[in-house]
C-alpha positions in Angstrom: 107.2 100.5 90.0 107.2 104.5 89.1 109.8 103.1 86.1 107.6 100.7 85.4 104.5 102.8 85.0 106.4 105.3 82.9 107.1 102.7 80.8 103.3 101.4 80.3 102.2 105.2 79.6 105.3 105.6 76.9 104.1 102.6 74.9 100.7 103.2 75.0 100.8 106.6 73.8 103.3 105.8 71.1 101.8 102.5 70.0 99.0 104.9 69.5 99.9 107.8 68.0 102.5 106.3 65.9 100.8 103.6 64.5 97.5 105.7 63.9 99.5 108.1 62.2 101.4 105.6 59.8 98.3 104.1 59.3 96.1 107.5 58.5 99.6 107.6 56.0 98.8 104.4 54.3 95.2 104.9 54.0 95.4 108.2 52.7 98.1 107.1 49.9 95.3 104.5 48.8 92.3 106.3 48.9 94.3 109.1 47.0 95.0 106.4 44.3 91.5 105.3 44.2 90.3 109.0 43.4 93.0 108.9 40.8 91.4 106.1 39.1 88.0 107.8 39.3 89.2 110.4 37.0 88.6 109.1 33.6 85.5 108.3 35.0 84.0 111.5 35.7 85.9 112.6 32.4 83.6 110.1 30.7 80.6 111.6 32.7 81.5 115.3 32.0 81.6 114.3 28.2 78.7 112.7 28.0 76.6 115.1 29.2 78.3 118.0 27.4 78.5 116.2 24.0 74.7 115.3 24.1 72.8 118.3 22.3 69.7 118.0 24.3 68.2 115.2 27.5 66.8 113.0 24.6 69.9 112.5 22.8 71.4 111.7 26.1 68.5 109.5 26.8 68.7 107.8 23.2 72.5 107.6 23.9 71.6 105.8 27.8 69.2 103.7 26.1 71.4 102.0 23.5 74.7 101.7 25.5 75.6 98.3 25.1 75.0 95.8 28.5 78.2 94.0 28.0 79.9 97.6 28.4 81.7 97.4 31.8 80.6 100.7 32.9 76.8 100.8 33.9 74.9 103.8 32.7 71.1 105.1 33.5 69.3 108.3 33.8 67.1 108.5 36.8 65.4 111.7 38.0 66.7 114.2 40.6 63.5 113.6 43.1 64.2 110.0 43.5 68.3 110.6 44.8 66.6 112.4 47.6 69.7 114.2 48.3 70.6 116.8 51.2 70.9 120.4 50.1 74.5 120.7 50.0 75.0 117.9 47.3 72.1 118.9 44.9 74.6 122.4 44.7 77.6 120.4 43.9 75.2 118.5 41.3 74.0 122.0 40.1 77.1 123.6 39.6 78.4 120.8 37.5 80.7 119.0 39.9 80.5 115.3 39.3 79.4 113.6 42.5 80.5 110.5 44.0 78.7 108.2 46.8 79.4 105.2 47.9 77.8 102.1 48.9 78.8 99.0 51.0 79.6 97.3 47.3 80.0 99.5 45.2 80.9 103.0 43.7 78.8 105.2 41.3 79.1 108.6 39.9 76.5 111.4 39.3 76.1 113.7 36.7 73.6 116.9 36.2 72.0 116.7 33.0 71.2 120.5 31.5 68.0 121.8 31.2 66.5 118.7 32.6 65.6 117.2 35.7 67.3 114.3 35.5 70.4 112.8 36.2 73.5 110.6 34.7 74.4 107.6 37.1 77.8 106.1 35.8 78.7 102.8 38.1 82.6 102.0 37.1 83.8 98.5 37.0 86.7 96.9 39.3 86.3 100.0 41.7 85.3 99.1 45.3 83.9 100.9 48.3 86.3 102.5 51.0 84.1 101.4 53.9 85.7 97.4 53.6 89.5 99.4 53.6 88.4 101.4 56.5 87.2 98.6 58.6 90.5 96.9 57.3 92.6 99.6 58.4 91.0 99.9 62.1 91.4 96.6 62.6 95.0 96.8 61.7 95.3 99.8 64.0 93.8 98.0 67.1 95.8 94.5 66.2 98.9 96.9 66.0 98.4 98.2 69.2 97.6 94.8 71.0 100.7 93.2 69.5 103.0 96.1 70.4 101.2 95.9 74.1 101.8 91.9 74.0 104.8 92.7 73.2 105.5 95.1 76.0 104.0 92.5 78.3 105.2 89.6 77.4 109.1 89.6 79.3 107.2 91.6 82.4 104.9 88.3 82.5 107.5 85.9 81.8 109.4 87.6 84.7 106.4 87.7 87.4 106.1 84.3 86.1 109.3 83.5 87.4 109.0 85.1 90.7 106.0 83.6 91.5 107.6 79.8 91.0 110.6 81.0 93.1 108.3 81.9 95.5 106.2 78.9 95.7 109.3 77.0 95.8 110.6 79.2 98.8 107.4 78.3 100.2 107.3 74.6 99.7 110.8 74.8 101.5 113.5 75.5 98.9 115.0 78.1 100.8 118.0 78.4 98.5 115.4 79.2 95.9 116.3 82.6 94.2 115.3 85.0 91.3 117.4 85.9 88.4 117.7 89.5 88.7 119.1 92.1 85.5 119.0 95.7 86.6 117.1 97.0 82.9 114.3 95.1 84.4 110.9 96.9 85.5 110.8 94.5 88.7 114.7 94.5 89.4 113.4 96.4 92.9 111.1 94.1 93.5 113.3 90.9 92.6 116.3 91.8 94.6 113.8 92.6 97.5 112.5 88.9 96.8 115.8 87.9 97.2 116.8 90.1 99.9 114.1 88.7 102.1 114.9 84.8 101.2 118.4 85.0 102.5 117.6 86.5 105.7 114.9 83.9 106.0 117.4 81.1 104.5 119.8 82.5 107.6 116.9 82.3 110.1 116.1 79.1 109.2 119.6 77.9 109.3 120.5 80.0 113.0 117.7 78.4 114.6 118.4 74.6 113.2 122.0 75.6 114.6 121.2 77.0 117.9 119.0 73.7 118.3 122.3 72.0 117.7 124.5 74.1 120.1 121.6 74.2 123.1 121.7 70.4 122.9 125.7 70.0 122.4 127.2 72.8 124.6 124.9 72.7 127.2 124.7 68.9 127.7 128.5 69.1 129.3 127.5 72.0 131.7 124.6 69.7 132.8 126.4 66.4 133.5 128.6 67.8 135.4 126.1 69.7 137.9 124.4 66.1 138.0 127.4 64.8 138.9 128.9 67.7 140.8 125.1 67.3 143.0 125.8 63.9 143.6 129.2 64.3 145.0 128.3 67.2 147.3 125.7 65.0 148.7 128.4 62.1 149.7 131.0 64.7 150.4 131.1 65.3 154.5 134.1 67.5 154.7 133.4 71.0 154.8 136.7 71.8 152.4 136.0 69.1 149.5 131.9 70.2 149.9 133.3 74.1 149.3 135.3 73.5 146.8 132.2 71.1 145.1 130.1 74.4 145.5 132.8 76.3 143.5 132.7 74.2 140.7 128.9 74.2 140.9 128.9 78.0 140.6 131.0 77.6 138.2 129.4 75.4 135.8 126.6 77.6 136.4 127.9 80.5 134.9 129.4 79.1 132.0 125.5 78.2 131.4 124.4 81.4 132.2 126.9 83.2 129.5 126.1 80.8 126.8 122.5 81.3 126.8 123.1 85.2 127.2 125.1 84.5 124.2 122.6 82.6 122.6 119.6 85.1 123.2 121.9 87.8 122.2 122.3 86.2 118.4 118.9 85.1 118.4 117.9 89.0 118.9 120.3 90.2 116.9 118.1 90.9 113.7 115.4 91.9 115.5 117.5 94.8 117.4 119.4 95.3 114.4 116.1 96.5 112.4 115.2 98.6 114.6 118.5 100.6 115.3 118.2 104.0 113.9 121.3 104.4 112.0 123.6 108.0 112.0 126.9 108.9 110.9 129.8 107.2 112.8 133.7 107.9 112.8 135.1 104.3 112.5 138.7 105.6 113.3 137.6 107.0 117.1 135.6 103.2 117.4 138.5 101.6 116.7 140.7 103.8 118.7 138.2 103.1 122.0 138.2 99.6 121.1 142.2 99.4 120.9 142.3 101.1 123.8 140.2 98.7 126.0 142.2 95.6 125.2 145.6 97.3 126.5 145.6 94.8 129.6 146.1 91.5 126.9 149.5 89.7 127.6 152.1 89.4 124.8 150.2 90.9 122.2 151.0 94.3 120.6 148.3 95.8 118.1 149.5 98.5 115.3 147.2 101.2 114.7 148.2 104.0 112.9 145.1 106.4 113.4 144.5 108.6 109.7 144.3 112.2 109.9 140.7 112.4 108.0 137.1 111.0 109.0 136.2 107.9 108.0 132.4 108.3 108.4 129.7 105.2 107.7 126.2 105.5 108.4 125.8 102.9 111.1 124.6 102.4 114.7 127.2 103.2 117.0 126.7 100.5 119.6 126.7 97.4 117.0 129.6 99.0 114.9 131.6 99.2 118.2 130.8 95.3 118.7 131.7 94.7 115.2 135.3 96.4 116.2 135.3 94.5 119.3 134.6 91.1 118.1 137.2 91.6 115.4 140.2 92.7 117.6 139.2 90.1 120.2 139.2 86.8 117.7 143.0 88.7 116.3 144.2 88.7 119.8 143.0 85.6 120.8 144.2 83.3 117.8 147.5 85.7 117.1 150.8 85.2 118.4 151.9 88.3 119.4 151.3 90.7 116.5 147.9 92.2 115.5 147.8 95.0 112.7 144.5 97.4 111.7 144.4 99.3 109.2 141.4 101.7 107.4 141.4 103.5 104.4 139.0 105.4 102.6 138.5 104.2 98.1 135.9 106.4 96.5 133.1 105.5 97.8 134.3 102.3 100.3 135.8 102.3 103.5 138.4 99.4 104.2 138.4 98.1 107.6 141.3 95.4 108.2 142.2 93.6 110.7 145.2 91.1 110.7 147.1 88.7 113.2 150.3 86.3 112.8 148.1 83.5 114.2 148.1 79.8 111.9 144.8 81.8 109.2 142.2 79.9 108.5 142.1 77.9 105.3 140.4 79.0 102.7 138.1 75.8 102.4 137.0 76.7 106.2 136.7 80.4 106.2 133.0 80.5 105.0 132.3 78.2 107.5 134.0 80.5 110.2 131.2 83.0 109.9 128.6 80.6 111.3 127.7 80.5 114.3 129.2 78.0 116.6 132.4 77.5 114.8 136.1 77.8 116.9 138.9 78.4 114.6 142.8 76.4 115.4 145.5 77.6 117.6 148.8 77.9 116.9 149.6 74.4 118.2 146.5 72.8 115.8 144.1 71.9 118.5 140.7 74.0 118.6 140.3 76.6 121.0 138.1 76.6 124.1 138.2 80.4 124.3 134.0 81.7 123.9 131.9 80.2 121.9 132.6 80.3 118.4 129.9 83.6 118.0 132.8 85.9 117.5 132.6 85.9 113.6 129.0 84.9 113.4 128.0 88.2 115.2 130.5 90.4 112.9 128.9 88.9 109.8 125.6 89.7 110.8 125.8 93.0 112.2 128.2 93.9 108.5 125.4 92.5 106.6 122.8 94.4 108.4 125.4 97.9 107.5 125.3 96.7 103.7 129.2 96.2 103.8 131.2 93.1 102.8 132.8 90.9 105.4 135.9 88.5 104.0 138.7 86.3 104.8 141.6 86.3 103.6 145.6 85.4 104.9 148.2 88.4 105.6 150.5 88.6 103.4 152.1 90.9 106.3 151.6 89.1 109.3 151.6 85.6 107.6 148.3 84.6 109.9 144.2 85.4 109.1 143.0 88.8 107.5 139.4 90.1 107.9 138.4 92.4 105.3 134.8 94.8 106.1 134.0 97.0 103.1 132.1 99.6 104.4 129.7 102.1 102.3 130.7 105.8 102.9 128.0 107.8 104.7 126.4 110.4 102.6 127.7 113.0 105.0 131.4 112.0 104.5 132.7 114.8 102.4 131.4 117.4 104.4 132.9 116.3 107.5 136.6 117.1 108.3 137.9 115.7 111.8 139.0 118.1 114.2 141.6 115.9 115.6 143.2 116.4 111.9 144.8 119.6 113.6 145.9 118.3 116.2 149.5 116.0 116.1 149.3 112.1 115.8 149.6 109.8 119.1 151.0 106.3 119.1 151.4 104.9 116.2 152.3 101.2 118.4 150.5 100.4 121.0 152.2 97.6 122.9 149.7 95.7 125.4 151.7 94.5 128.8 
């Protein structure tokens, strides 16, 4: 808005003092080529009334000038011009005067040793007042059109916005505005935007939690029905115990999916109001490495870089973002899982990869949904959690302004997950102090 104010003022005051000043230009050109053309006329004048020996030759000369003669001519005395003080001395000392009238212009000449005075009115010559009036209103047309014209892609634009967002209102929730970053509402536009997706996402997480409230907890629920109905018929103490079990059982597999479920449904809320601060992803990621050393058959390659790589994020969701990550590689992989980070320019290159089957590339967008269990190895779909893993890491990515992707290892041959984080602003003034200090493990092999 500042840009766009700044903008306003810049046309307006050189709208006006530009045009005002080419027109004043124009205007003085042509009034300077009128007095031009008012010269032979008070040459006639001045000769006139020096050629005439005395008033009544003038008079006699007045008298029989011709009234087909172009040029009107009369004597009329000095009372009657009633003029102010300052133009009876220009008429005194000689100096032809000129005064104008809404129709016409006429010229005045003293007459010597008489009280009167020699009116000349010249043909074809016309009054500056019309060319003023003329000229302001080209000066205020100018400076409407070059306003208009100022206006016209900033309405044209709010135009737009406001059918996106009646559209986004009428439930269009793909509905977005075209943005260009020259525009004087780019901020506002993107912020349009900005907010539409997250309300497109809302929209879409709750239509999908619906969904998986009524899917995955249906199975859950039939089974305690039926679990309650064998437990009543069951009279053995073992069988009823080991009913009981499966009871509990079922009952915590409802009680983690709806934790789940009120986790991702809080998500955005918590995430907004998480103060951000400056984070080393490489110690996240070595915590998070650590904690999964108890996983069978799976060995995880991190080679730890001697410098900082510091984002500005909030330490507890980046360390789920780490988590999820290294938990869906472990669980879907084979036996190899590979991270990596490394710092270009202004970016901060998370990866993550695993020789698991990948993910094709027609499913991967679909992957970061909530909901959604990739393949095993063997082709069937896995039972392992709930299909939040990626869902979770897209969100909490989006909510750090980095890029989440998918992509296949060319390395490990299996799925790749890309997070482009921004660099914190803090990043080149902070050197680790573990940079001093000799590099541990570059294979960590999980037994």
């Amino acid at each position: 808005m500042r840009r766009l104010s700044v903008s306003l003022l810049v046309v307006v005051l050189l709208s006006t003092i530009g045009l005002g000043w080419a027109l004043d230009q124009l205007f003085a050109g042509l009034a300077k080529s009128e007095n031009d053309s008012l010269q032979v006329y008070r040459e006639i004048g001045s000769d006139l009334v020096s050629s005439a020996q005395s008033p009544e030759k003038l008079s006699t000369i007045v008298e029989s000038w011709p009234d087909t003669n172009p040029i009107a001519m009369r004597l009329i005395s000095a009372q009657e011009m009633a003029l102010p003080l300052e133009l009876e001395q220009q008429l005194s000392v000689g100096e032809p005067l000129v005064l104008e009238s809404e129709s016409d212009v006429m010229l005045f000449f003293a007459v010597p040793n008489s009280n009167q005075v020699l009116s000349l009115s010249p043909p074809g010559v016309e009054s500056e007042t019309p060319l003023r009036f003329v000229f302001t209103m080209l000066f205020y047309g100018g400076i409407i059109s070059l306003v208009l014209l100022w206006v016209y892609p900033l309405a044209r634009r709010l135009l737009a916005l406001g059918k996106s967002a009646r559209a986004f209102g009428e439930g269009q929730f793909d509905k977005r505005v075209s943005t260009h970053q020259r525009s004087f509402l780019f901020g506002i536009e993107s912020e349009f935007n900005s907010m539409a997706q997250r309300i497109q996402s809302l929209v879409a997480d709750n239509k999908m939690l619906a969904s998986a409230v009524s899917h995955d907890l249906r199975t859950p629920l039939a089974r305690l029905r039926f679990g309650i109905d064998l437990l009543d018929e069951a009279k053995d103490e073992k069988v009823r115990a080991e009913y009981q079990g499966r009871l509990s059982n079922d009952l915590t597999v409802m009680e983690n999916l709806v934790e789940v479920l009120l986790e991702y449904a809080r998500l955005d809320q918590q995430l907004s109001d998480m103060p951000k601060s400056s984070v080393n992803l490489v110690d996240v990621i070595s915590v998070s490495v650590d904690s999964l050393l108890g996983t069978k058959g799976v060995t995880i390659t991190w080679q730890p870089p001697l410098t900082a790589c510091i984002v500005d994020a909030h330490p507890r969701y980046i360390t789920m973002l780490v988590n999820n990550l290294l938990q869906n590689a472990v669980n879907y992989g084979n036996k190899h899982v590979l991270v990596t980070i490394n710092s270009k320019r202004s970016k901060i290159l998370l990866s993550v990869e695993d020789d698991g089957p990948g993910i094709p590339e027609d499913q991967r967008h679909e992957m970061m949904k909530p909901f959604v269990r990739g393949q095993l190895s063997d082709g069937s779909q896995s039972s392992k959690g709930y299909g939040m893993g990626l869902a979770i890491v897209s969100r909490i990515a989006q909510w750090h302004m980095a890029e989440f992707s998918i992509d296949r290892s060319k390395t490990l041959g299996g799925a790749r997950f890309d997070i482009l984080f921004p660099v914190a602003a803090s990043m080149s003034n902070v050197t680790r102090l573990a940079a001093t200090e000799p590099t541990q493990a570059a294979t960590i092999r999980n037994r």
